[in-house]
C-alpha positions in Angstrom: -81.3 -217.9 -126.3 -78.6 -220.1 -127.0 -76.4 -222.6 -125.1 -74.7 -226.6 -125.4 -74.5 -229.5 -122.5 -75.5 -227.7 -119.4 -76.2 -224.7 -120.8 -79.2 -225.4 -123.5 -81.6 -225.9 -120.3 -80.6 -222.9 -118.8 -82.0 -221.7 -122.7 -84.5 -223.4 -122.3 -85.5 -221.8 -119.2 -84.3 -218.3 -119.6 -87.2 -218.4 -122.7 -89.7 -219.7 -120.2 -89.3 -217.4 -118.0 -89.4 -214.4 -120.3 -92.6 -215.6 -122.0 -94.0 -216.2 -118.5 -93.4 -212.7 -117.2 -93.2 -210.2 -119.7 -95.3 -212.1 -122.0 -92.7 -211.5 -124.9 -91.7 -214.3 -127.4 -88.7 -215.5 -126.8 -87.0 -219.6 -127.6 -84.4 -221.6 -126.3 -82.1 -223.2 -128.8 -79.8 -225.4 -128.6 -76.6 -223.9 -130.1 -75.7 -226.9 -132.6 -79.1 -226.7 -134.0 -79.0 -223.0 -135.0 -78.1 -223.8 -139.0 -81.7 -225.9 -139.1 -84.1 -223.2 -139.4 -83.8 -220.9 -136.7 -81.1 -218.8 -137.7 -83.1 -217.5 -140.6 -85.4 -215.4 -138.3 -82.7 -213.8 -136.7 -83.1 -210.3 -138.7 -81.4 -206.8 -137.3 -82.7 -205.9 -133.9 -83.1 -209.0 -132.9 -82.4 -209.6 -129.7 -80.3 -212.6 -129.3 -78.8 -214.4 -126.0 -75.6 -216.8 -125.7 -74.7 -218.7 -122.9 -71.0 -219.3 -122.8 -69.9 -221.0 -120.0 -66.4 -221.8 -119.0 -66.4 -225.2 -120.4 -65.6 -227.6 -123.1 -68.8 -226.6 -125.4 -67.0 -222.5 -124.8 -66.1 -222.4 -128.5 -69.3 -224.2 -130.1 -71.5 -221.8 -128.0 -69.6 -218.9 -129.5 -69.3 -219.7 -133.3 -73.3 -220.0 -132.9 -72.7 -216.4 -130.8 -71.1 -215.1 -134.1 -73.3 -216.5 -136.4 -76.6 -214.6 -134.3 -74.1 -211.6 -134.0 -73.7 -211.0 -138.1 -77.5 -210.5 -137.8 -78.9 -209.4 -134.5 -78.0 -207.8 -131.3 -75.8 -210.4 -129.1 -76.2 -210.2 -125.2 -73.6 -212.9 -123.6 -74.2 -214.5 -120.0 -70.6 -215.6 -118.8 -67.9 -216.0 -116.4 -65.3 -214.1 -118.6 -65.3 -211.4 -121.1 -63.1 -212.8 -124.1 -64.6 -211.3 -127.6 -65.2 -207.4 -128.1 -68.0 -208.4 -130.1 -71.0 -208.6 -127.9 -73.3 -205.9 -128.0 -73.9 -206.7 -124.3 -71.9 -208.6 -121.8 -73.1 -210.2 -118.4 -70.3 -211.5 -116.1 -71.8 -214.5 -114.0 -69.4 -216.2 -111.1 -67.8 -219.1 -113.2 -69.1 -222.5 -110.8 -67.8 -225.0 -113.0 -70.9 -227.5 -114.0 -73.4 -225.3 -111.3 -72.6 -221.9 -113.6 -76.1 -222.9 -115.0 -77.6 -221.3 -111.6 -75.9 -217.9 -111.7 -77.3 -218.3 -115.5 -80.4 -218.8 -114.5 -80.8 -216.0 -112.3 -79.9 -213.6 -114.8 -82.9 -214.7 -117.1 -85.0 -214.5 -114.4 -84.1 -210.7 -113.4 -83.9 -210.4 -117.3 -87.7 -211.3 -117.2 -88.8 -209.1 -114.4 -87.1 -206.2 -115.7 -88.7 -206.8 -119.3 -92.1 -206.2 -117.3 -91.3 -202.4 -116.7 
């Protein structure tokens, strides 16, 4: 999971709550910090999440999308559906700075549904 500003705890979280559910690996990333290791893991099949809120960091979050696209499987959590790139799309009410909460109840249904 990726995501910048107000979105790299929602990350954060959305990994937290997947490991503590469904007991699956999963790790938050902050997206700036893709090119420094993690992004060499990312193989096909991988599972890979980008939070893109409606914001200032939109286009950071998404050249990091891209870049986790060219070699996994690219699930995006936000407010609008801009790129016909994503594997998988999840539209979340845009709430300005608070779009984090809508965020983070996605991961957490993400989790639970993991479990079945």
């Amino acid at each position: 999971m990726i995501g910048r500003d107000f979105s790299y705890p929602t990350a954060l979280e959305s990994a937290l709550k997947i490991k503590e559910i469904s007991y699956i690996h999963a790790e938050g990333l902050a997206a700036g910090e893709l090119k420094h290791g993690p992004l060499a893991l990312v193989t096909a099949g991988t599972p890979c999440i980008a939070y893109l809120p409606n914001d200032e960091t939109y286009g950071a979050n998404l050249a990091g999308a891209m870049e986790m696209k060219a070699r996994g499987d690219l699930l995006s959590v936000s407010p609008t559906k801009t790129m016909k790139c994503f594997d998988y799309f999840i539209q979340v009410a845009d709430a300005d700075k608070a779009t984090i909460m809508p965020n983070v109840v996605v991961a957490q249904l993400l989790a639970y549904y993991l479990t079945h």
